[in-house]
C-alpha positions as CSV (number, residue, x, y, z in Angstrom):
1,X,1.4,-17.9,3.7
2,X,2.5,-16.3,0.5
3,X,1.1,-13.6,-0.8
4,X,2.7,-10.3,-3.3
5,X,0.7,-8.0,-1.5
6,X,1.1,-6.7,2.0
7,X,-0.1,-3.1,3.6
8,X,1.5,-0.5,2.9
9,X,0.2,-1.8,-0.1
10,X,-3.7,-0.8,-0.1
11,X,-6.4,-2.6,-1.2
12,X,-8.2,-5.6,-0.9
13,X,-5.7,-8.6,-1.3
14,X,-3.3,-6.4,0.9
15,X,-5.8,-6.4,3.5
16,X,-6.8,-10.1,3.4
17,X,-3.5,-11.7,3.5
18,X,-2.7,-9.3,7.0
19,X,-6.5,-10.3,8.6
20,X,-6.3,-13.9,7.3
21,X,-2.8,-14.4,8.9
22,X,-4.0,-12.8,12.3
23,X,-7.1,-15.0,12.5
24,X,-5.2,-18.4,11.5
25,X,-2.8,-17.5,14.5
26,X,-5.2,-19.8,16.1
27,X,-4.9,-22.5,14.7
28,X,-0.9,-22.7,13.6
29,X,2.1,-20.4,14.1
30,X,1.9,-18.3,11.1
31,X,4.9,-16.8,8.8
32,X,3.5,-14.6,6.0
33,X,6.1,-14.5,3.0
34,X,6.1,-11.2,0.9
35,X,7.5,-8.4,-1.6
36,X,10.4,-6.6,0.0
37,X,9.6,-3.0,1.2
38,X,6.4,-4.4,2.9
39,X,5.9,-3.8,6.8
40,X,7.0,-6.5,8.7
41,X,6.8,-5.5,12.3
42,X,3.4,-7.7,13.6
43,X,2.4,-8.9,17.4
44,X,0.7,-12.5,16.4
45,X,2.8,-13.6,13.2
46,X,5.5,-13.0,11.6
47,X,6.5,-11.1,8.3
48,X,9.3,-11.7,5.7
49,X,9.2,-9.4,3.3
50,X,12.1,-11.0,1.3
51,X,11.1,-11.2,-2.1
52,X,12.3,-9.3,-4.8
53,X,11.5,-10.7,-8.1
54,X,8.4,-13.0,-8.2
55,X,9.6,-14.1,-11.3
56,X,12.3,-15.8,-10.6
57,X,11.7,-19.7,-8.9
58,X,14.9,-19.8,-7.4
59,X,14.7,-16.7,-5.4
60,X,10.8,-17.4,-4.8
61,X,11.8,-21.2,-3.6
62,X,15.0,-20.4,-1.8
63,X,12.6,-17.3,0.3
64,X,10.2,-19.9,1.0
65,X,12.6,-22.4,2.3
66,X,14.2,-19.9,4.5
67,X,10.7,-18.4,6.1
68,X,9.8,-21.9,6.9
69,X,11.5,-24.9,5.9
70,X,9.4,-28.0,7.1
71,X,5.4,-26.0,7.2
72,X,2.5,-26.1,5.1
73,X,2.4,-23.1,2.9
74,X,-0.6,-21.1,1.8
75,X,-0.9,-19.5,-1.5
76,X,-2.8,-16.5,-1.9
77,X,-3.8,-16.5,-5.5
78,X,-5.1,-14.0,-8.2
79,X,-3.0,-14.3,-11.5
80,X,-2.0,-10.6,-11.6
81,X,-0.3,-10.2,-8.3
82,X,3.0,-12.6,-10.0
83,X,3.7,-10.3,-13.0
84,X,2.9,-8.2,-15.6
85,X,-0.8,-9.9,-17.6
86,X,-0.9,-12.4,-14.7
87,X,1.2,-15.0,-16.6
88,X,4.0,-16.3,-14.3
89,X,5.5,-19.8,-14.9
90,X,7.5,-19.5,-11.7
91,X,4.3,-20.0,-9.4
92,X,3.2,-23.7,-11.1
93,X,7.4,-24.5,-11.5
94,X,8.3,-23.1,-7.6
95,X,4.8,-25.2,-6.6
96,X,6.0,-28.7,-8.6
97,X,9.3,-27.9,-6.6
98,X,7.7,-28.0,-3.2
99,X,5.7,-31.1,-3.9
100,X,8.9,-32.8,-4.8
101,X,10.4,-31.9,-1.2
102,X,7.4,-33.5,0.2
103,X,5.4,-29.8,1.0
104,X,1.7,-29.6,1.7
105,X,0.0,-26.7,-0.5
106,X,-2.9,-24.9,-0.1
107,X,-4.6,-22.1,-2.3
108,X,-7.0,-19.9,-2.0
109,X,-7.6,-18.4,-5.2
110,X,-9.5,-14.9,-5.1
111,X,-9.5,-15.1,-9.2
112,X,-8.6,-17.7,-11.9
113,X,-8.4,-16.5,-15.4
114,X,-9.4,-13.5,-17.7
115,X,-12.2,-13.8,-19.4
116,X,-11.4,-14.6,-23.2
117,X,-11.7,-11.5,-25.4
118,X,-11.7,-10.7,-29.6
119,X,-8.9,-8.4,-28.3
120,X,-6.1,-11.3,-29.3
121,X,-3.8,-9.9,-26.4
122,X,-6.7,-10.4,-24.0
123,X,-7.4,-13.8,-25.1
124,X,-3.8,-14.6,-25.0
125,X,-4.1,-13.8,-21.3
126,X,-6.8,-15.6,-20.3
127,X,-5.7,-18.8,-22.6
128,X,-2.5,-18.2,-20.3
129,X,-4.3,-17.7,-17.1
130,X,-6.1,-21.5,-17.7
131,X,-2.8,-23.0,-18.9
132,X,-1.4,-22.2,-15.7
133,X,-4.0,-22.5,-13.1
134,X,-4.0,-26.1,-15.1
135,X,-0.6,-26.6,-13.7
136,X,-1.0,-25.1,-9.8
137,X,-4.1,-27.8,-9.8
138,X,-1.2,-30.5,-10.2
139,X,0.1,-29.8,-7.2
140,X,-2.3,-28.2,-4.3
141,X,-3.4,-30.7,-1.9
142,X,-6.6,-28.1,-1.3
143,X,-7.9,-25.3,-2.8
144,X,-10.5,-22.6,-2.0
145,X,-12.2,-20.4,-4.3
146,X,-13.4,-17.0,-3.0
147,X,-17.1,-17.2,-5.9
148,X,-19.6,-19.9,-5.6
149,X,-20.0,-19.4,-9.4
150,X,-17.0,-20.3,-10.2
151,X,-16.6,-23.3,-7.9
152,X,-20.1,-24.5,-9.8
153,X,-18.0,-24.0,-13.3
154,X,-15.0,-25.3,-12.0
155,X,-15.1,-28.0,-9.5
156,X,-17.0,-30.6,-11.4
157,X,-13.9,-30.4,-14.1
158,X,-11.4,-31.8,-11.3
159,X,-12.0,-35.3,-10.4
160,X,-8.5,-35.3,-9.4
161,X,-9.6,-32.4,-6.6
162,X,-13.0,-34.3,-5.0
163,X,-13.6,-33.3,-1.6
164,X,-10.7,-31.0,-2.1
165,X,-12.2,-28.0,-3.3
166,X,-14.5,-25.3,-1.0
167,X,-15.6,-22.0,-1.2
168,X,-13.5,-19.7,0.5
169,X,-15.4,-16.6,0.8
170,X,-13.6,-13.0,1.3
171,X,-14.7,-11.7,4.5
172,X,-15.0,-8.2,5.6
173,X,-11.6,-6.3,6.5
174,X,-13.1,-3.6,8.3
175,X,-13.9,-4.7,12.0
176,X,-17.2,-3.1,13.3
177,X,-16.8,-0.3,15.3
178,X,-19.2,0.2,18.3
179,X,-21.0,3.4,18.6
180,X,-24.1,4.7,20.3
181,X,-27.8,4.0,19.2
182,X,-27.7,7.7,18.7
183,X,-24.6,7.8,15.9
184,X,-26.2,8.3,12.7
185,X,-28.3,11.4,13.9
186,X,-25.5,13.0,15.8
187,X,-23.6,12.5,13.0
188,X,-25.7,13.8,10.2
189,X,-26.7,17.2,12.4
190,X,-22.8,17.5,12.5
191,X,-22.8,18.0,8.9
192,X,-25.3,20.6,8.7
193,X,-28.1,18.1,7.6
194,X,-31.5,17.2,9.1
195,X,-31.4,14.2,12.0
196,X,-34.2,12.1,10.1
197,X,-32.1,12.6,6.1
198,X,-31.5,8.9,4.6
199,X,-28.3,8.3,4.0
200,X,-27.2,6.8,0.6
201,X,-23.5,5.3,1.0
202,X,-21.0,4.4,-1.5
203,X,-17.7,2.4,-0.3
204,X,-14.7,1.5,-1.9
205,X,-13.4,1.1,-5.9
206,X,-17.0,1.6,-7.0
207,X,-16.8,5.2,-6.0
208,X,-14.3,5.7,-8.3
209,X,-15.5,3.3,-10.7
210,X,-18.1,4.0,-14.4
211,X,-20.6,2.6,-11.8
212,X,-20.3,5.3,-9.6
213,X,-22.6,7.2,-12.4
214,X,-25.3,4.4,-11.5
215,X,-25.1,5.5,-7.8
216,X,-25.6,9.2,-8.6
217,X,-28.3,8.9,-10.7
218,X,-30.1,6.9,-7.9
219,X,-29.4,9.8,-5.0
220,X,-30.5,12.4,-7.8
221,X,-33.9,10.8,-8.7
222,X,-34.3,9.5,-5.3
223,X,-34.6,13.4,-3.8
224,X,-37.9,15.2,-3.2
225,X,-38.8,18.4,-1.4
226,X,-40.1,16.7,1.6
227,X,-37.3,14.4,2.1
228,X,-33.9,15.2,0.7
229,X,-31.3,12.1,0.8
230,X,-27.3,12.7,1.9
231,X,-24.9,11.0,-0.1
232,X,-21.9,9.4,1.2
233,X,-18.5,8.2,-1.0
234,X,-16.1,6.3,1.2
235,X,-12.9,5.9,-0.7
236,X,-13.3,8.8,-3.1
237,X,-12.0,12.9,-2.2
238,X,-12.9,14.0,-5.2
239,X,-16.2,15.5,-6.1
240,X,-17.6,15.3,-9.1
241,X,-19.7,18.6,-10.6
242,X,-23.1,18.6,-9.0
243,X,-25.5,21.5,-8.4
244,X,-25.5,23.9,-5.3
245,X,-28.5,22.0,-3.8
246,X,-27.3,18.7,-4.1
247,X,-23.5,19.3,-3.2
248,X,-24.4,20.1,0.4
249,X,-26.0,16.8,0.5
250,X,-23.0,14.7,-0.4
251,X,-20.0,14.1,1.5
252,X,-16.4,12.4,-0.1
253,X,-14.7,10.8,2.7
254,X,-12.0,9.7,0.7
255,X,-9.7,7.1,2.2
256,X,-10.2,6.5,6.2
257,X,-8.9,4.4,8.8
258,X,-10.3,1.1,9.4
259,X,-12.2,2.6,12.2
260,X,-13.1,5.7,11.1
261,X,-14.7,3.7,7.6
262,X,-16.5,1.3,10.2
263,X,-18.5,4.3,11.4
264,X,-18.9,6.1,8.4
265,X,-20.6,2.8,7.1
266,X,-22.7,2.8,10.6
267,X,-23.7,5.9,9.7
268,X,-25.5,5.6,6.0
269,X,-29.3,3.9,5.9
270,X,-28.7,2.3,1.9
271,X,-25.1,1.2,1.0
272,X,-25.2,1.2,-3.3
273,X,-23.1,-1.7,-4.8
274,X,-24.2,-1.6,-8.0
275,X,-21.1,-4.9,-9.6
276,X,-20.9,-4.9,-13.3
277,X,-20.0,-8.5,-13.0
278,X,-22.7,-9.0,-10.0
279,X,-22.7,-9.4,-6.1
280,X,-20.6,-12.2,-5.0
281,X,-18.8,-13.9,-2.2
282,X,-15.1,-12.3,-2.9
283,X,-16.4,-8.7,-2.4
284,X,-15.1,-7.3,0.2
285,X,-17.2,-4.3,0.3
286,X,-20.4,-6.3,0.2
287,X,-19.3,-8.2,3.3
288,X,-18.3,-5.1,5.0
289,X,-22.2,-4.1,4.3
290,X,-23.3,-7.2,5.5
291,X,-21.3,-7.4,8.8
292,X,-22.3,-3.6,9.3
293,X,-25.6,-4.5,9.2
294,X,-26.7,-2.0,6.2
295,X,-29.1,-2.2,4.2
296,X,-27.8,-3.5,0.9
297,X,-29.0,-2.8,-2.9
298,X,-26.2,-4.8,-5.7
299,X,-26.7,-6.1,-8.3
300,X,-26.9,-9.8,-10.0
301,X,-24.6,-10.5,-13.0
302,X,-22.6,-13.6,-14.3
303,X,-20.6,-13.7,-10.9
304,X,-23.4,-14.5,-9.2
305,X,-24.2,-17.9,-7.9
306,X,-27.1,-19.6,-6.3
307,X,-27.0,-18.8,-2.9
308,X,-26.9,-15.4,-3.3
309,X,-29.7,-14.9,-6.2
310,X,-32.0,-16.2,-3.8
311,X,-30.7,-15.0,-0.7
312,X,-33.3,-12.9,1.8
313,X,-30.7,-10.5,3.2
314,X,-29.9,-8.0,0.5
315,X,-31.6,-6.6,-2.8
316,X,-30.6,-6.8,-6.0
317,X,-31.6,-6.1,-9.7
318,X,-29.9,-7.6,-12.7
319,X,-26.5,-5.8,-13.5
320,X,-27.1,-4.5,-16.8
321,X,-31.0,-2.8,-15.4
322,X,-29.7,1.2,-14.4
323,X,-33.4,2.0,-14.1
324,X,-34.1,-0.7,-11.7
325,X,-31.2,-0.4,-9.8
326,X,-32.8,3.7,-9.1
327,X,-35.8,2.7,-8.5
328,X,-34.5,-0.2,-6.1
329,X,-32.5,2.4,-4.0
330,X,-35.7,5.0,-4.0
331,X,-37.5,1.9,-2.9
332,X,-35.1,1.5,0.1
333,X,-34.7,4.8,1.4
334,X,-38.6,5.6,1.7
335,X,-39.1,2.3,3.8
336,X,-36.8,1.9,7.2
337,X,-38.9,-0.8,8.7
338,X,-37.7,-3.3,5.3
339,X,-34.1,-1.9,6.0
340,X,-34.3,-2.4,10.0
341,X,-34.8,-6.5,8.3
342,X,-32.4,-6.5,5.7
343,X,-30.0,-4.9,7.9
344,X,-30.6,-7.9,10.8
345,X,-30.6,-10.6,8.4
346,X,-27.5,-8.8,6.7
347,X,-25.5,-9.3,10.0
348,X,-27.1,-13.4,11.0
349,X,-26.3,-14.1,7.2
350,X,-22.4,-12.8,7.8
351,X,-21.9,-14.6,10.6
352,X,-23.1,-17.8,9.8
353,X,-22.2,-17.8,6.4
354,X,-19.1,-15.6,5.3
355,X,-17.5,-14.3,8.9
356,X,-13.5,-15.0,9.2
357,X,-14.1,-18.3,11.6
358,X,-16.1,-19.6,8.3
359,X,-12.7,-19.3,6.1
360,X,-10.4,-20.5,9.2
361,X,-12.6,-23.4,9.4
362,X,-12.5,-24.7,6.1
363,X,-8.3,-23.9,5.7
364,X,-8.5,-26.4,8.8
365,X,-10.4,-29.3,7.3
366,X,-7.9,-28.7,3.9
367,X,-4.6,-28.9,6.6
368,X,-6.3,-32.1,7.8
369,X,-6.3,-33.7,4.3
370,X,-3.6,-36.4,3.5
371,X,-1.5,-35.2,0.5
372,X,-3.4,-35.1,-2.6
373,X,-3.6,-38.1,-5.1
374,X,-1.8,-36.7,-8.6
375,X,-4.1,-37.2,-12.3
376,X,-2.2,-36.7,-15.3
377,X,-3.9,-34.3,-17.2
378,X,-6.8,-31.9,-15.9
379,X,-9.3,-30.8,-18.5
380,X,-11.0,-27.0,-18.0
381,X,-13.5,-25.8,-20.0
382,X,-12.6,-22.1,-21.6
């Protein structure tokens, strides 16, 4: 596997490549290729953290040749985690490189391009972005993209790729936690709050995020007299200014342990994901709601696809609707038996659909593939 990003590094891709690695330990013996300075000590697989400059093929194709000389190699791709603006002509040149040695390539491709922009550095970028991912299509013998949207926009452009193209979703990094029936009450009486307050949980970038201001406004107007609703931020330490009477209700767990996040997440009644570009299959946080069984309320935006904009197993309002998403999340907390369905669906839904095997299984049928036939030109629609 190669991949930029490694833990220490935080986030998302970080997390991903170290999960992905550990679950494909069943299939294959597994060498993940990274930055320098990353951890390497791991029990199932093993890490070289060898790479200095990303930019430079020689370096990036001599580290890959030493990791592992004769494998199949696994690209974990988002533009911006090879260089500054996500343009890096080393990635397609060190990929051409391989082919000509006779290498088997996969991808997974957790984003593609930029959208274009007036801005005419922006559009430069996401002109670059296509140009490129033009050229790492020459030479994959499989690829998976982590958005059903986009393999609906993309796929039917590469006849070259038929049958060689599947959705790769991005499954949930945080493993559930088991705790008692009796959790989420303990828990909120440990905090000072009644046993029976709703619970209105935020996790991840969107807590820091504009959006977060679209999860407030939902806890405010979702409070009455009779039934006050907590608020908890997972991934965020910092408060922002609230009144007396509402800042007892909120707590800002900042950045936990895997664990530790598994149960706070166990612990809310509502999880708000409220996506600018809309809910989709590469969100990690969304599949940590799902696997968690929680109650989810997104949104649906032009990230969207099919599957999920009829999907049973969540809620969801359009992405650009701040009223609706309120009174979507008001809707929620006043009725537990719809959440008690959403919440079983949300875990059936996970597991058949999005779950780690899912991604392992479809990497499998792409090893399986003979080497990919090679069109001249590849036409992508901008």
């Amino acid at each position: 596997m190669v991949s930029p990003l490694f833990p220490p590094r935080q986030g998302g891709l970080a997390d991903h490549t170290e999960r992905l690695a550990a679950e494909l330990t069943g299939i294959a013996k597994v060498t993940v290729l990274t930055s320098a300075g990353a951890e390497a000590a791991r029990p199932d697989f093993t890490v070289r953290a060898a790479v200095r400059n990303w930019r430079d093929k020689a370096e990036v194709l001599a580290a890959i040749e030493a990791a592992a000389p004769a494998a199949d190699i696994l690209w974990q791709y988002v533009p911006h985690m090879y260089g500054r603006g996500g343009v890096n002509a080393a990635v397609p040149e060190t990929m051409a490189a391989l082919r000509a040695r006779g290498r088997r390539q996969l991808v997974i491709a957790h984003e593609i391009a930029a959208p274009f922009s007036p801005w005419p550095q922006r559009a430069w970028y996401a002109a670059a972005h296509r140009r490129q991912w033009r050229r790492i299509l020459r030479w994959a013998d499989w690829v998976g993209i982590s958005t059903e949207a986009w393999l609906d926009q993309w796929a039917p452009q590469l006849p070259c790729m038929a049958g060689r193209v599947s959705l790769a979703p991005s499954p949930a990094t945080i493993p559930v936690t088991r705790v008692e029936n009796s959790f989420g009450e303990q828990w909120r009486q440990q905090r000072g709050w009644r046993a029976d307050t709703p619970v209105l949980g935020c996790f991840g970038s969107l807590c820091t995020s504009p959006r977060f201001d679209w999860v407030l406004r939902a806890w405010q107007g979702s409070q009455r007299p009779d039934r006050p609703v907590a608020l908890l931020a997972v991934g965020r330490s910092d408060a922002p200014a609230l009144p007396p009477e509402l800042s007892r209700l909120a707590r800002f767990a900042g950045f936990e342990p895997a664990g530790e996040v598994s149960r706070l997440l166990q612990a809310t009644d509502v999880l708000a994901l409220p996506f600018l570009d809309g809910v989709s299959e590469r969100r990690t946080t969304f599949m940590a709601g799902l696997s968690h069984g929680r109650a989810i309320a997104t949104t649906v935006g032009h990230n969207t696809g099919m599957t999920l904009r009829k999907a049973g197993f969540f809620r969801a309002v359009a992405a650009d609707r701040a009223g609706a998403f309120a009174a979507l999340v008001e809707e929620l907390l006043d009725d537990a038996p719809q959440r008690a369905r959403l919440g079983a669906a949300a875990r059936e839904a996970y597991a058949a659909d999005y779950d780690w095997p899912v991604v392992v299984r479809a990497i499998q049928r792409g090893l399986e593939l003979g080497p990919a036939g090679r069109a001249g030109e590849i036409g992508l629609a901008t």
